[in-house]
TORKOLTI-236247 format. One record per residue (C-alpha): residue number from 1; y, z, x; residue in three letters. Coordinates in pm, 1 decimal, padded with zeros to 6 digits. Each point is the difference from the previous one (the first is absolute). Layout:
! residues N
atom k: NUM	v: Y	w: Z	u: X	r: Ala
...
***
This chain:
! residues 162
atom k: 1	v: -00689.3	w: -18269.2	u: 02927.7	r: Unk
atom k: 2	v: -00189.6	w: -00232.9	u: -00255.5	r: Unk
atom k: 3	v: -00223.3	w: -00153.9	u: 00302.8	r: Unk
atom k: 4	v: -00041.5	w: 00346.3	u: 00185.3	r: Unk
atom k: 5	v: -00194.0	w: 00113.6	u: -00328.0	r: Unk
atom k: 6	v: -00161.8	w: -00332.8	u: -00049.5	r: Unk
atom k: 7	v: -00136.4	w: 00043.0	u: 00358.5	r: Unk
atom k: 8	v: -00097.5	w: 00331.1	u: -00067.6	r: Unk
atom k: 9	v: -00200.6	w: -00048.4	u: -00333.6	r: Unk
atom k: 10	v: -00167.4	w: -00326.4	u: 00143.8	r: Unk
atom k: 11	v: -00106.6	w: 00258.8	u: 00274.6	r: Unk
atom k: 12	v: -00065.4	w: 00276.4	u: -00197.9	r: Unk
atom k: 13	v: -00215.0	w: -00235.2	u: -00209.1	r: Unk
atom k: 14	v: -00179.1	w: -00199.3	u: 00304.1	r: Unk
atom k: 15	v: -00121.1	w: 00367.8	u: 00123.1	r: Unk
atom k: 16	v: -00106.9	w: 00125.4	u: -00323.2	r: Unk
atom k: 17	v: -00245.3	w: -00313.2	u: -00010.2	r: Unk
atom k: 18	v: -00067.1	w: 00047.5	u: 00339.5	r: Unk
atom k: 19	v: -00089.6	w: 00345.0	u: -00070.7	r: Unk
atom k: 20	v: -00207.1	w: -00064.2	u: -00330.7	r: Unk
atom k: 21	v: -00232.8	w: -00240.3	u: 00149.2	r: Unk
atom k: 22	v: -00087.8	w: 00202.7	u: 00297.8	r: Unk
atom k: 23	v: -00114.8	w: 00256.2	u: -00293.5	r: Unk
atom k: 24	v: -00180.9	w: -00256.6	u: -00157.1	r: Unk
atom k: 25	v: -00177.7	w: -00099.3	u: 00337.2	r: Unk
atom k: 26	v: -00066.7	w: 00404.9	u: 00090.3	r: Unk
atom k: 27	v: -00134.9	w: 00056.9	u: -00380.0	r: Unk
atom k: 28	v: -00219.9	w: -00320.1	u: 00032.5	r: Unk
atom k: 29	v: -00117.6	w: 00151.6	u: 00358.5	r: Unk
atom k: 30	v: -00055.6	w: 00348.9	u: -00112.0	r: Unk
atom k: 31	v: -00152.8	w: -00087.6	u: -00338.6	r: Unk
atom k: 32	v: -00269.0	w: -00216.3	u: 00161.4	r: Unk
atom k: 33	v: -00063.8	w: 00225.4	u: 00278.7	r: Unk
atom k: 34	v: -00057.3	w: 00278.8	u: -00249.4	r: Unk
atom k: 35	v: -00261.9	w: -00191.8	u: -00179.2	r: Unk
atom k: 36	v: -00156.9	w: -00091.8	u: 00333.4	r: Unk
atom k: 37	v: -00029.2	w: 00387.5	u: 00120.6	r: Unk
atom k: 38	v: -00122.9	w: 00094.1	u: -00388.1	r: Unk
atom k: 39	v: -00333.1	w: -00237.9	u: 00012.6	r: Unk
atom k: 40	v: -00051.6	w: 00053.2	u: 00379.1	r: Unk
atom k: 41	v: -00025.0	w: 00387.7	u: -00128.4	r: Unk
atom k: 42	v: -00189.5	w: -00112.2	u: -00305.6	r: Unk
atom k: 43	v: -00228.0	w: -00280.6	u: 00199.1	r: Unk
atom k: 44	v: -00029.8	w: 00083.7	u: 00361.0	r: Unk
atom k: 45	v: 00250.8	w: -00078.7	u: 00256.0	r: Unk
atom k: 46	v: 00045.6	w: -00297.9	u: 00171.6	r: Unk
atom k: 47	v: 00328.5	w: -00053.8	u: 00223.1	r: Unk
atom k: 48	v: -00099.1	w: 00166.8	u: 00326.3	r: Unk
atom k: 49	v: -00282.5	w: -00265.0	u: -00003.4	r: Unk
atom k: 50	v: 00205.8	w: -00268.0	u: -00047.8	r: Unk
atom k: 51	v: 00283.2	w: 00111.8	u: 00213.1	r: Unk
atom k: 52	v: -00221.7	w: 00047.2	u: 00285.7	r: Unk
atom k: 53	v: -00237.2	w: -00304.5	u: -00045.3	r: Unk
atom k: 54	v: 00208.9	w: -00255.9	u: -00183.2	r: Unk
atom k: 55	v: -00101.0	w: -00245.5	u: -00276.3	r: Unk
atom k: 56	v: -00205.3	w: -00238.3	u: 00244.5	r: Unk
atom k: 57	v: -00216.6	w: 00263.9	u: 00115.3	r: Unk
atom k: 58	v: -00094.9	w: 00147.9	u: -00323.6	r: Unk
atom k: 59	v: -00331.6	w: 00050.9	u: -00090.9	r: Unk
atom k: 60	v: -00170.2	w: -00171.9	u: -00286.9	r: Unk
atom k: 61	v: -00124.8	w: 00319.7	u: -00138.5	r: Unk
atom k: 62	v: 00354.8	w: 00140.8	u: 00020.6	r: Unk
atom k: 63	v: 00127.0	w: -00264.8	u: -00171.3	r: Unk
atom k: 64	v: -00075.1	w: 00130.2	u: -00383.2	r: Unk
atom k: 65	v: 00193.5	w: 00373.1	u: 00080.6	r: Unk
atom k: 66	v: 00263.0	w: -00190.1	u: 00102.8	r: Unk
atom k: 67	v: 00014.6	w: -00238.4	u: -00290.7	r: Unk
atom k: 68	v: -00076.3	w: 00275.8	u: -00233.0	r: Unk
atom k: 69	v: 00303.4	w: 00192.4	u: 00117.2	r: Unk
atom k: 70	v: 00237.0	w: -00240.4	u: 00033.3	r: Unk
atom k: 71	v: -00160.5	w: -00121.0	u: -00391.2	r: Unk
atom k: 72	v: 00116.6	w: 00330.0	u: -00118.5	r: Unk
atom k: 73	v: 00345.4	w: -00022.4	u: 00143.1	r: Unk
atom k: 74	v: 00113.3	w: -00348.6	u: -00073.5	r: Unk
atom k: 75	v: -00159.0	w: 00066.3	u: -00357.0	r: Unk
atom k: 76	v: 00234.4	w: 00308.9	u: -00027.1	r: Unk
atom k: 77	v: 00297.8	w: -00250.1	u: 00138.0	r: Unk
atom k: 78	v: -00056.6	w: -00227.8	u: -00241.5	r: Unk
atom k: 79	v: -00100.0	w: -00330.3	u: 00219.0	r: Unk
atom k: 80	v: -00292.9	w: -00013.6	u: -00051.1	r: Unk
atom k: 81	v: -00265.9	w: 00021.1	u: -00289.4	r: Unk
atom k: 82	v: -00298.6	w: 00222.3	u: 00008.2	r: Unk
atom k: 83	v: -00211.4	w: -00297.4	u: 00088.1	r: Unk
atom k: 84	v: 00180.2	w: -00071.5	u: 00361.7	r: Unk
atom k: 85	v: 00236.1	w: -00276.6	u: -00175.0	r: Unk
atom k: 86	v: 00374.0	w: -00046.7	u: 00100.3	r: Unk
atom k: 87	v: 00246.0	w: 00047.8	u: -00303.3	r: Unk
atom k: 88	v: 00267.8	w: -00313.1	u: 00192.6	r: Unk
atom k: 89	v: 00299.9	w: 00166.9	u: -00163.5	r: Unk
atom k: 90	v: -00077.7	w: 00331.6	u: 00054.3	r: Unk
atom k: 91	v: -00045.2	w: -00074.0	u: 00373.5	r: Unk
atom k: 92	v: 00322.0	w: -00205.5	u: 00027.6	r: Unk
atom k: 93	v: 00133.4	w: 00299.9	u: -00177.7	r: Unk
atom k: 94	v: -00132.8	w: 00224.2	u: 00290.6	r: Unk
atom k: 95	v: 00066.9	w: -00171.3	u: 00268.5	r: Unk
atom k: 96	v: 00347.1	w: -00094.9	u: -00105.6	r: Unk
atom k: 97	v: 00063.2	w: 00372.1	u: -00020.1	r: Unk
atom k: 98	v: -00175.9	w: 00064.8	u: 00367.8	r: Unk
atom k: 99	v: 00177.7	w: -00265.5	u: 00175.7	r: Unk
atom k: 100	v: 00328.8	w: 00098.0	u: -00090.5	r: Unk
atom k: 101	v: 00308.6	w: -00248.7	u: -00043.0	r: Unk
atom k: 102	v: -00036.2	w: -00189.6	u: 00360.5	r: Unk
atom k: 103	v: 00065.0	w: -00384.1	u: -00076.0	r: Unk
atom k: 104	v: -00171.3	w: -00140.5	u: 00235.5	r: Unk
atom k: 105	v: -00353.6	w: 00140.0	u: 00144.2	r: Unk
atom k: 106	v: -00104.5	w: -00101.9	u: 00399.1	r: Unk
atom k: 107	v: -00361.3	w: -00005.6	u: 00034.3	r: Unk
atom k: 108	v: -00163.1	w: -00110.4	u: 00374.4	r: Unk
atom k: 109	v: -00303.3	w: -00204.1	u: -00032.1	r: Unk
atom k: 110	v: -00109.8	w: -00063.0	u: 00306.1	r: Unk
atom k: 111	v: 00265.1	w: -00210.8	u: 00199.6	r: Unk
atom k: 112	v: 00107.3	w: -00100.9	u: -00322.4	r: Unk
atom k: 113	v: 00282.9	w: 00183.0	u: -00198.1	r: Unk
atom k: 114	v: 00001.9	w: -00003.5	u: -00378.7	r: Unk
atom k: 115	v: 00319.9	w: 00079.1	u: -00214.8	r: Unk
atom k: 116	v: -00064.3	w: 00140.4	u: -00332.0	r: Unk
atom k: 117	v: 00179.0	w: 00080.1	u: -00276.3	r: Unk
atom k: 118	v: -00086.5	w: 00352.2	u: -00191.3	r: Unk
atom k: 119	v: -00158.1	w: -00240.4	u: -00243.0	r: Unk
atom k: 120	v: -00156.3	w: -00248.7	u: 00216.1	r: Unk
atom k: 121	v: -00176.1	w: 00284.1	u: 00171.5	r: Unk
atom k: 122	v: -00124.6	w: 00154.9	u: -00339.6	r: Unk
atom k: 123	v: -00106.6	w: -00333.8	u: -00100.4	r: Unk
atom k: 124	v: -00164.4	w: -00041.3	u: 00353.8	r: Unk
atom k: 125	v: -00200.9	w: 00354.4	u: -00053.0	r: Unk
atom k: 126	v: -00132.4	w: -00119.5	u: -00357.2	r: Unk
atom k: 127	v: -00134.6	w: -00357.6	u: 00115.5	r: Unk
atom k: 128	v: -00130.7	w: 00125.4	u: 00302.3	r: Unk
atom k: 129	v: -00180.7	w: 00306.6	u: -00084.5	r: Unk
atom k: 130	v: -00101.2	w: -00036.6	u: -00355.3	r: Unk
atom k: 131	v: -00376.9	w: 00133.2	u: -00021.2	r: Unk
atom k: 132	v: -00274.0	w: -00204.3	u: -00059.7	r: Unk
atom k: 133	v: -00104.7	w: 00031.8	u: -00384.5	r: Unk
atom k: 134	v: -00363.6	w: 00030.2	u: 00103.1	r: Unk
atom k: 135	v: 00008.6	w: 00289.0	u: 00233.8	r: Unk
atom k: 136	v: -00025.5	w: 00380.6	u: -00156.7	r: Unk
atom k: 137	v: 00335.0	w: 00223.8	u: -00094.7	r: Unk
atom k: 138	v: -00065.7	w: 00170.7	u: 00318.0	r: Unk
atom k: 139	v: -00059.8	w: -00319.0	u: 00191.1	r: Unk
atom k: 140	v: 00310.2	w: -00183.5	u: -00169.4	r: Unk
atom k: 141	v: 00233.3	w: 00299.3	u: 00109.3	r: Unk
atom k: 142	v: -00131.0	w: 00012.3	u: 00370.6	r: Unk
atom k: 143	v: -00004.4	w: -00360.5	u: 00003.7	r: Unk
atom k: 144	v: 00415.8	w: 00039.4	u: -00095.8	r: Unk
atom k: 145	v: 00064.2	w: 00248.3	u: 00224.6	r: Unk
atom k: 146	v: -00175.2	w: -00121.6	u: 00289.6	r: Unk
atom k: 147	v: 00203.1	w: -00348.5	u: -00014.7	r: Unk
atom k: 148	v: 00330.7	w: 00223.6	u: -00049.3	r: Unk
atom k: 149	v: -00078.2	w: 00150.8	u: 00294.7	r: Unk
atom k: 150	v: -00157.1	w: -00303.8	u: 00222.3	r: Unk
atom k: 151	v: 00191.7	w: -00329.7	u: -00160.2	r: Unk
atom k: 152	v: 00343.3	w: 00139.2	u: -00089.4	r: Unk
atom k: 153	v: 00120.7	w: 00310.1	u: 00125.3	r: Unk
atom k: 154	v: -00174.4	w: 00097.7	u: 00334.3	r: Unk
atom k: 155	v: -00057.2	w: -00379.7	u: 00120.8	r: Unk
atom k: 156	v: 00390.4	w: -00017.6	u: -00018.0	r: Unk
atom k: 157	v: 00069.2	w: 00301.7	u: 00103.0	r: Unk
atom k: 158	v: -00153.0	w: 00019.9	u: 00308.5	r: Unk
atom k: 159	v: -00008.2	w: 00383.6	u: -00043.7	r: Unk
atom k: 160	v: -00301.1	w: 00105.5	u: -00050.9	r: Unk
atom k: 161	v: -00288.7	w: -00088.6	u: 00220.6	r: Unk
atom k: 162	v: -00329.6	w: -00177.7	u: -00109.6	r: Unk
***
């Protein structure tokens, strides 16, 4: 009787974690696409653009909306400061909440296959797309998101066409 309830809490337990980091993950989602519909409203919308386009066929004069919005909302996360720089923990923070509690991460690069680690792949998004200090806060945040979007996520993805 001593193991059936030791079974059951370690269960009970296991679930409740389970169930408390997919919160985490939804709050993370829904906080951050709150902030991105709140300066689209305040700054001029920019997702069907995107969407339909993609970040390779953006246009240069399109690029400073884009920044601008996506400035407000990663300002309102908390990754970034108002001049387009990454704040490392804060991102490791947010992305460690996004990503969930997978170990291991499988990115396709090509032919190649990468294995990451939650933290590997954090570590991967903040050497690889750290903005350039010399470009504008607008710049810097396009700059981010356009190597989220073309170095880590969508060129292993595959899902999204260029």
């Amino acid at each position: 009787m001593t193991r059936l309830i030791m079974v059951f809490i370690a269960v009970f337990v296991a679930v409740l974690a389970d169930t408390i980091e997919d919160k985490k993950r939804f709050d993370t989602i829904q906080k951050g696409a709150d902030y991105l519909k709140t300066c689209e409203q305040n700054l001029g919308g920019m997702w069907t653009y995107v969407y339909t386009k993609g970040y390779k066929k953006i246009k240069e004069e399109h690029k400073d909306l884009i920044g601008n919005v996506l400035l407000c909302a990663y300002t309102k996360l908390g990754i970034m400061t108002e001049n387009g720089d990454l704040i490392d923990d804060k991102v490791s923070s947010f992305y460690g909440n996004l990503l969930g509690e997978n170990n291991n991460y499988i990115l396709k690069n090509n032919n190649d296959i990468d294995v990451y680690t939650k933290r590997g792949l954090i570590e991967t998004i903040l050497k690889t797309c750290k903005p350039s200090k010399d470009l504008t806060p607008k710049r810097k945040v396009f700059s981010y998101q356009y190597c989220l979007h073309t170095e880590i996520f969508t060129k292993y993805s595959g899902q999204f066409p260029e």
